[in-house]
C-alpha positions as CSV (number, residue, x, y, z in Angstrom):
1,X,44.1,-44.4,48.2
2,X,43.5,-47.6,50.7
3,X,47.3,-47.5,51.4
4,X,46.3,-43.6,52.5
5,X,43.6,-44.0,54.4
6,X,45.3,-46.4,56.9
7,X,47.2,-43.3,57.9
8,X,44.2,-40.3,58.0
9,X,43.7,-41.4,61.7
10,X,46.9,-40.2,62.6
11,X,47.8,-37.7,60.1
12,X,46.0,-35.2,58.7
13,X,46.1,-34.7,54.8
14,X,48.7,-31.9,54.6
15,X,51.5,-34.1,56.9
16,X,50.9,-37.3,55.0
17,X,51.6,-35.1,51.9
18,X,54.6,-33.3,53.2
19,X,55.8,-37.0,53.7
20,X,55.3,-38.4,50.8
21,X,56.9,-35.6,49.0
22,X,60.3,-36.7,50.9
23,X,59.8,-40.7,51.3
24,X,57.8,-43.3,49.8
25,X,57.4,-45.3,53.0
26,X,54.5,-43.3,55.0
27,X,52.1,-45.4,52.9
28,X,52.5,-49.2,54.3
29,X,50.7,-51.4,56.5
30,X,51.9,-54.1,58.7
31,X,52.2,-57.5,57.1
32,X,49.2,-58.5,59.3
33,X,47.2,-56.3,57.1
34,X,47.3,-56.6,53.8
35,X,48.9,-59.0,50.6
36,X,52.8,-58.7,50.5
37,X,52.5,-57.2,46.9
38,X,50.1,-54.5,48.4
39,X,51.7,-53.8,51.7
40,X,53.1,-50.5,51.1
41,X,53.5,-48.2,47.7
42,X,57.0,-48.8,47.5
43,X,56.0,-52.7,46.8
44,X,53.7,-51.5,44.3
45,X,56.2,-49.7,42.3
46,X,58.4,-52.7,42.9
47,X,56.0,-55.4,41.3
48,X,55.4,-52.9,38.6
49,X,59.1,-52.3,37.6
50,X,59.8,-55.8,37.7
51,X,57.2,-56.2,35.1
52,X,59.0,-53.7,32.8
53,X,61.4,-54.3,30.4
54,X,64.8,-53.4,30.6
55,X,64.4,-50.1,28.2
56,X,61.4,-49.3,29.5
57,X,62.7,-49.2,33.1
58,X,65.7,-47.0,31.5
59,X,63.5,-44.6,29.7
60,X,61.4,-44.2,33.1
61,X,64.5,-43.2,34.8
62,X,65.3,-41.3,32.0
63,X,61.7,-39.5,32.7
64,X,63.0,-38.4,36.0
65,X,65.3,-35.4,34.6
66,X,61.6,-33.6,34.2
67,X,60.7,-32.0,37.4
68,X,57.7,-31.2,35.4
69,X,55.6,-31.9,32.7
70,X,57.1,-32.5,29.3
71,X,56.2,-32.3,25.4
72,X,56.5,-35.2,23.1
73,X,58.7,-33.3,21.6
74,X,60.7,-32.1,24.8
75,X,61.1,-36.2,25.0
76,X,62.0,-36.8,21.7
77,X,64.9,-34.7,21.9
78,X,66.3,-35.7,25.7
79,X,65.0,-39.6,26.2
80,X,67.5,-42.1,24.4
81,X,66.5,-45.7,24.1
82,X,68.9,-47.9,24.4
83,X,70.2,-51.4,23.0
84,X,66.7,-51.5,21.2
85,X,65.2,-51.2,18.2
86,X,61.7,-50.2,19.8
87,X,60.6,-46.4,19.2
88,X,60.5,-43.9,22.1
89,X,56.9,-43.5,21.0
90,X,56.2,-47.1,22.0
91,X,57.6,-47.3,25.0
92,X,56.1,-44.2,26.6
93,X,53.0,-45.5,25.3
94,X,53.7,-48.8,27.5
95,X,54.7,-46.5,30.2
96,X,51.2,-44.7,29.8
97,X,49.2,-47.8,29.7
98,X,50.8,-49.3,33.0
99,X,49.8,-45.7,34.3
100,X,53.9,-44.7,35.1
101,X,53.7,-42.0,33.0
102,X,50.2,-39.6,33.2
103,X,49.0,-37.4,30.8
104,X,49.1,-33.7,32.2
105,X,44.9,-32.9,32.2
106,X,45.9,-29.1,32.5
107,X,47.0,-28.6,28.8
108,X,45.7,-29.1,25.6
109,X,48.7,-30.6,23.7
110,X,49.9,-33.7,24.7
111,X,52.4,-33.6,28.0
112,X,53.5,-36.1,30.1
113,X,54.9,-36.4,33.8
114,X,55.7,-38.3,36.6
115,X,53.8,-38.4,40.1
116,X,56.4,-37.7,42.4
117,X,56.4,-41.3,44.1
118,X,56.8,-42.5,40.3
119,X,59.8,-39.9,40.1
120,X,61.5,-41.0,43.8
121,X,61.2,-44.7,43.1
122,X,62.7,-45.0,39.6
123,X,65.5,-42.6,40.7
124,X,66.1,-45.0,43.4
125,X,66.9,-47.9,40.6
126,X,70.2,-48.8,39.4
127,X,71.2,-46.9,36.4
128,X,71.4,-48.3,32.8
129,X,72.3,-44.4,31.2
130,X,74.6,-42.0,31.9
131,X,73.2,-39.3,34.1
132,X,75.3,-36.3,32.9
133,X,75.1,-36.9,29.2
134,X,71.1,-37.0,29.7
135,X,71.2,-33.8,32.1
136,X,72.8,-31.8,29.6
137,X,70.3,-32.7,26.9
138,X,67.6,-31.5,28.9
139,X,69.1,-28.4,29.7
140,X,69.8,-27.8,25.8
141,X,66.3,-28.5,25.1
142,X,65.1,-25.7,28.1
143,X,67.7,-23.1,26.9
144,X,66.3,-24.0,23.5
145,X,62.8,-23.5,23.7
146,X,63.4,-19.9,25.8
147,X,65.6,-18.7,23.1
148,X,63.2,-19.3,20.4
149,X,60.7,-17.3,22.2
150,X,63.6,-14.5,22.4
151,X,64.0,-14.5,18.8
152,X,62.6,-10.8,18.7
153,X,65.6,-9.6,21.3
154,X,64.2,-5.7,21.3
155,X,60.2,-6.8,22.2
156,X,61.3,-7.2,25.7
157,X,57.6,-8.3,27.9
158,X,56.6,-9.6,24.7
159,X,59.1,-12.3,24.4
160,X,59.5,-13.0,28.1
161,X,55.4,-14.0,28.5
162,X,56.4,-16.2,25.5
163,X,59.3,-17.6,27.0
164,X,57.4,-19.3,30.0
165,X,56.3,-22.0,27.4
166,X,59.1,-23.7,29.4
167,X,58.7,-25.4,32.7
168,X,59.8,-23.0,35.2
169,X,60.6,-26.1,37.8
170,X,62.6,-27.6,34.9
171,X,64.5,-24.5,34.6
172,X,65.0,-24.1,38.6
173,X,66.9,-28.1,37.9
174,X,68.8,-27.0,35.5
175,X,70.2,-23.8,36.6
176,X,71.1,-25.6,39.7
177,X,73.3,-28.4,37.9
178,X,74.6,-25.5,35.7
179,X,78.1,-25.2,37.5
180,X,78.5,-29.0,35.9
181,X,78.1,-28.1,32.3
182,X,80.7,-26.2,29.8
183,X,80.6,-22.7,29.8
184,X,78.9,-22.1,27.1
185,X,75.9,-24.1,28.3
186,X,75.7,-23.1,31.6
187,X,75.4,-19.3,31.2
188,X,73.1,-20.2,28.6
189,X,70.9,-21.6,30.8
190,X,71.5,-19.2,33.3
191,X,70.2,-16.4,31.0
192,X,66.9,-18.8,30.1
193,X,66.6,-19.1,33.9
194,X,66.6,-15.3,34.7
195,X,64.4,-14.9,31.5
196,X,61.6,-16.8,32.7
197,X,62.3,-14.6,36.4
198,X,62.0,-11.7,35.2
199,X,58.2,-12.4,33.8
200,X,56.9,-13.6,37.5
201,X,58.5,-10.4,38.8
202,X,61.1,-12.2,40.7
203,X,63.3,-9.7,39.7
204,X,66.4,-10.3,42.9
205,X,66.5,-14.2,41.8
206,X,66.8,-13.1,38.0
207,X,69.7,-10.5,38.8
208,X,71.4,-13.6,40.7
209,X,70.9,-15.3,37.7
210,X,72.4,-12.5,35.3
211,X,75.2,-12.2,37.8
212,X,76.2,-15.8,37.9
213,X,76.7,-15.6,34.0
214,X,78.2,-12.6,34.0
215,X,80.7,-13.8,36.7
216,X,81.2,-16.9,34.4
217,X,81.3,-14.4,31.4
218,X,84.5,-12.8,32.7
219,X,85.8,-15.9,34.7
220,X,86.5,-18.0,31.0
221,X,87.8,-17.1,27.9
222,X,86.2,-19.6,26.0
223,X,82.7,-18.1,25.4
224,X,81.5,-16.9,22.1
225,X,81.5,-13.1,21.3
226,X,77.8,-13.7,20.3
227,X,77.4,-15.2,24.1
228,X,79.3,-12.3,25.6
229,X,77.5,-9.2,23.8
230,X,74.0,-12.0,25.1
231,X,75.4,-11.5,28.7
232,X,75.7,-7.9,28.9
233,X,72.6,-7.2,27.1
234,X,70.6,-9.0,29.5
235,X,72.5,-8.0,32.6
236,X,72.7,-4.3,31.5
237,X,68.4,-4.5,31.3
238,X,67.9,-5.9,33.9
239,X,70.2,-3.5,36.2
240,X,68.0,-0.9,34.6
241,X,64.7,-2.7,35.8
242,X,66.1,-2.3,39.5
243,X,67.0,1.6,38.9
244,X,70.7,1.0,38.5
245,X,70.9,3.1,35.5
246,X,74.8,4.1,35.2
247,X,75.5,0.0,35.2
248,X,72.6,-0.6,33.0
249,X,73.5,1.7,30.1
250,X,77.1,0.5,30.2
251,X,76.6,-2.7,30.1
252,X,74.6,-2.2,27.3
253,X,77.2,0.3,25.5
254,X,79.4,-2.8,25.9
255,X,77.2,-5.4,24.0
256,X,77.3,-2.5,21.7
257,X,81.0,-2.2,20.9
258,X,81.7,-5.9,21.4
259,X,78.8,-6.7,18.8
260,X,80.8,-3.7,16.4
261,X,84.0,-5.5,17.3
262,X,83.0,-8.9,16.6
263,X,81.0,-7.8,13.5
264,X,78.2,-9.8,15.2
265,X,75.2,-8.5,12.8
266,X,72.2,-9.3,14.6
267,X,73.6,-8.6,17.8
268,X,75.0,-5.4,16.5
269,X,71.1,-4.5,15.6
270,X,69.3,-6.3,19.2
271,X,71.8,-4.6,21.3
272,X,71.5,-1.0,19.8
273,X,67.5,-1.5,19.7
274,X,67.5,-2.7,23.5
275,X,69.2,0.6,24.2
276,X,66.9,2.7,22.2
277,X,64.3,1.2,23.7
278,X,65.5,1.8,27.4
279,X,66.0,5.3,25.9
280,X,62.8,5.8,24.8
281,X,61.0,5.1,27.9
282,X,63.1,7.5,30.0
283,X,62.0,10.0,27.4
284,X,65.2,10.3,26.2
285,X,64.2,10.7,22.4
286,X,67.1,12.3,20.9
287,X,69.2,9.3,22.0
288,X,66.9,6.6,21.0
289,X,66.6,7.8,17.3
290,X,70.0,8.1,16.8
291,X,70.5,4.1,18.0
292,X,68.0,3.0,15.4
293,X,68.9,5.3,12.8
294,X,72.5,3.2,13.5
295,X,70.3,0.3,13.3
296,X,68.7,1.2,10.5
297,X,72.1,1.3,8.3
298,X,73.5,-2.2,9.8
299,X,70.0,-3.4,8.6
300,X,70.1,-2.2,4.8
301,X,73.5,-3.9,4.6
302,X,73.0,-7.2,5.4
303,X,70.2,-8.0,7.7
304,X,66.7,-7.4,6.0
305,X,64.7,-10.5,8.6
306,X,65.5,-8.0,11.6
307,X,63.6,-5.4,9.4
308,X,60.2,-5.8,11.3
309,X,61.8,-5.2,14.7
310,X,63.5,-2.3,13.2
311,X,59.8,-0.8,12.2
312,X,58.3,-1.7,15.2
313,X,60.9,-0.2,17.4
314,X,60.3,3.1,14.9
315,X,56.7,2.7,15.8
316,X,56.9,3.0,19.2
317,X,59.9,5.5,19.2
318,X,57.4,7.9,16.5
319,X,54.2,7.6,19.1
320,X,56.5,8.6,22.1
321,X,56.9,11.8,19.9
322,X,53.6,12.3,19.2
323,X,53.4,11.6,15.4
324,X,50.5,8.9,15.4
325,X,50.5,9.0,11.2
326,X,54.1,7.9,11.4
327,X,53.8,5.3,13.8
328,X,50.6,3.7,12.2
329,X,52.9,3.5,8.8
330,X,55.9,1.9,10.8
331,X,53.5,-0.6,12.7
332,X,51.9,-1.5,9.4
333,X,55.1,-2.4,7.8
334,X,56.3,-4.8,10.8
335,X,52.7,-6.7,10.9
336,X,53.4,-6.8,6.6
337,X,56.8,-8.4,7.7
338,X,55.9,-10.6,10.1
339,X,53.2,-11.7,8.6
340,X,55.7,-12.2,5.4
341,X,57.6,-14.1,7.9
342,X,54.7,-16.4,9.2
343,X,56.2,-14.7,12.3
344,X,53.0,-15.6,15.3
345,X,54.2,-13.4,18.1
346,X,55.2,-10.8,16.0
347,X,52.6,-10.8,14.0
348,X,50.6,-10.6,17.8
349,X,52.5,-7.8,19.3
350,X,52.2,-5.3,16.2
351,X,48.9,-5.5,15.8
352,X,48.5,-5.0,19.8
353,X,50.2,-2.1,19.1
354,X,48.3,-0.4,15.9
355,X,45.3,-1.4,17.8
356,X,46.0,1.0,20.5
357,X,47.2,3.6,17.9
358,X,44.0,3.1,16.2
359,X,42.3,3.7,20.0
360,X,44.2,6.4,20.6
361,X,43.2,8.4,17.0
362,X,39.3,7.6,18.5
363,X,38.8,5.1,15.4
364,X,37.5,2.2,18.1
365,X,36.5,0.1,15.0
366,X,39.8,-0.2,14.0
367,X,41.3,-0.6,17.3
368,X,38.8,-3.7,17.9
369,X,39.8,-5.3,15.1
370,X,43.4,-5.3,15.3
371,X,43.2,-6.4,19.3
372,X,41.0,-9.3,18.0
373,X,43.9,-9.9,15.8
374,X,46.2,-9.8,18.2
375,X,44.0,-12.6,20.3
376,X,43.8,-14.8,17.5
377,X,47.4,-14.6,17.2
378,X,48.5,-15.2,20.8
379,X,46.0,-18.2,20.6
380,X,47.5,-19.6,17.4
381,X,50.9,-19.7,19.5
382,X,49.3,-22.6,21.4
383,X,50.6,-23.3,25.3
C-alpha cells in the first residue's frame, strides 16, 4: 500500500492497476527513499522467496498453472512435491502463513490463489519441475471436474449451470495450451471449454471451440469411438442452438450410428436422448418417442443406471403431449432413481420438474414443496 501510494500523484488508480497487471516494477521508490529490502515489490517478493525452502518455492511455481482460484482438492491432484518427504498440505500451509498463497473470501469451501504479482514473480524463477508434465495435469483435473457435472448427457442446461463449478479462466489456459497435448486430451478439453461457453451465452466462442475438436476429431485417427460419438454430440447441439438444423441433426444421427457401431452403450442411450430431446422441443413428437422407445430397449439390456434419464426424458416428452398423469409417474420414478443413486443434481432437476407439473395441475402445495426440494438439492451440491 505505501509502495502504491508513492505513485497516486501521478497515476490514477485504474493506470497503476493496468500496470501492475503487466509488470511488477511500477511499485518502487528511488533508493533515496526507502530500505533496500523495501524499495520496490519486486524486492519484497525477492526477500520472501529467498526465505523459502526449495519445495516450497517449487510448489509456488507450481501454483502458477491456476489462473484462478483452486480447491484443495484441485491441488492435490496437480501440485507434486518434490525430493521431499513433507505433505502438500504442509507446505501450502507455509505458503498461507507467509501470505503467498490467500484464501479466496468469496467461497465457502476452502480455495486458494495467487495475487497476480505473487503469480508474475514466481513464474519469473528458475524452474525446479517440468512445466508440461504439470500443464497437462491441470488440464486433466478441469476436463475432469466438467465431465462429472455432464454425467446426465441428456439434461442439457442442467448440467451446463453444473459444469461452471470449474474456473472458467482456468479453462480459457487450458484450451489455449491445448494444441500441446495428445489428442485425446486436447479435444477433451476443448469440449469442457465450449461447455462452460455455452452457459454464459457465448455461444460463437463455444462453436469455435466445438469446431476445433471436431477439426481435431477428423484430423487423427487415434481418438476413441467414445470420444468421437462425444464430438459430434456436442457439435451437432450446439449447431442446433445457432439455427443450423440440417448440420445439427446429422451430426447427431452420426453419434448415433457410430455409438451402434462401436457398441458404445451409454453413448448409444445419451446420443439417441439428445436427439429426442432436440426433437421434442421443435414439437416434433412422433420423432422423439420413437428415439427413446430405441432408448428404452438398449436400456433393459444392459444399462439400468441411465434408467432415471430415460424417465425423465419420458417425463418431459409425455407433458409436451399433454398427458400430465403420465409425466408425474415418469418424473416420480427418476427422483425414486436418483435418489436410489444418491444422485444430487438429479435428484434437483426432477423434482424441479414434478414441481411445475404439480403447478401446472393447480395443486400449488405440492408444487412448493417439490421446488423447495429442488433448492435444498441444488444447495447440497455446494459451489
Amino acid at each position: 500500500i505505501e509502495l502504491a501510494a508513492t505513485r497516486c500523484s501521478l497515476l490514477s488508480p485504474g493506470e497503476l492497476l493496468e500496470r501492475l497487471h503487466a509488470q511488477l516494477d511500477p511499485l518502487s521508490l528511488g533508493a533515496a527513499e526507502g530500505s533496500t529490502r523495501h524499495t520496490s515489490l519486486r524486492a519484497v517478493l525477492s526477500e520472501s522467496w529467498t526465505i523459502l525452502a526449495p519445495e516450497e518455492q517449487d510448489i509456488l511455481q507450481q501454483c502458477t498453472v491456476f489462473r484462478g482460484a483452486f480447491s484443495l482438492s484441485s491441488a492435490e491432484d496437480v501440485l507434486e512435491p518434490r525430493d521431499t518427504e513433507r505433505s502438500l498440505l504442509d507446505i501450502l500451509q507455509r505458503l498461507r502463513d507467509h501470505s503467498l498463497v490467500r484464501l479466496d473470501p468469496s467461497s465457502s469451501s476452502t480455495r486458494l490463489s495467487l495475487l497476480r504479482s505473487v503469480r508474475a514473480f514466481a513464474a519469473e524463477q528458475p524452474r525446479r519441475h517440468e512445466q508440461a508434465a504439470l500443464e497437462q495435469r491441470h488440464a486433466l483435473t478441469l476436463v475432469r471436474q466438467v465431465e462429472s457435472c455432464q454425467h446426465h448427457g441428456g439434461l442439457g442446461a442442467w448440467a451446463e449451470f453444473a459444469a461452471l463449478r470449474a474456473d472458467p479462466e482456468d479453462l480459457r489456459e487450458a484450451a489455449a495450451r491445448s494444441g500441446d497435448f495428445d489428442d485425446a486430451l486436447g479435444v477433451r478439453v476443448l469440449l469442457a471449454r465450449a461447455w462452460a461457453l455455452r452457459e454464459t451465452g457465448r455461444a460463437d466462442e463455444a462453436g469455435a471451440c466445438l469446431r476445433g475438436a471436431r477439426d481435431r476429431a477428423l484430423g487423427t485417427g487415434s481418438l476413441s469411438e467414445a470420444l468421437r460419438c462425444r464430438v459430434w454430440r456436442r457439435h451437432g447441439l450446439a449447431s442446433l442452438e445457432s439455427s443450423a438444423e440440417d448440420d445439427g441433426f446429422a451430426m447427431l444421427a452420426r453419434s448415433i450410428a457410430l455409438a451402434d457401431s462401436a457398441m458404445l452403450g451409454s453413448d448409444r442411450v445419451l446420443s439417441r436422448t439428445e436427439k429426442a430431446r432436440a426433437h421434442r422441443e421443435r414439437n416434433e413428437l412422433d420423432e422423439a418417442g420413437l428415439l427413446l422407445e430405441e432408448a428404452s430397449e438398449i436400456v433393459a439390456a444392459g444399462h439400468p443406471e441411465l434408467q432415471p434419464l430415460l424417465d425423465y426424458e419420458g417425463a418431459r416428452l409425455a407433458g409436451a403431449r399433454s398427458a400430465p398423469a403420465r409425466a408425474e409417474l415418469l418424473a416420480a420414478r427418476a427422483l425414486q432413481g436418483w435418489q436410489v443413486a444418491g444422485d444430487g443434481l438429479g435428484i434437483a432437476t426432477a423434482s424441479y420438474a414434478l414441481g411445475y407439473f404439480a403447478l401446472d395441475a393447480g395443486r400449488f402445495g405440492d408444487a412448493e414443496g417439490h421446488f423447495q426440494a429442488a433448492i435444498e438439492a441444488f444447495e447440497a451440491l455446494g459451489d
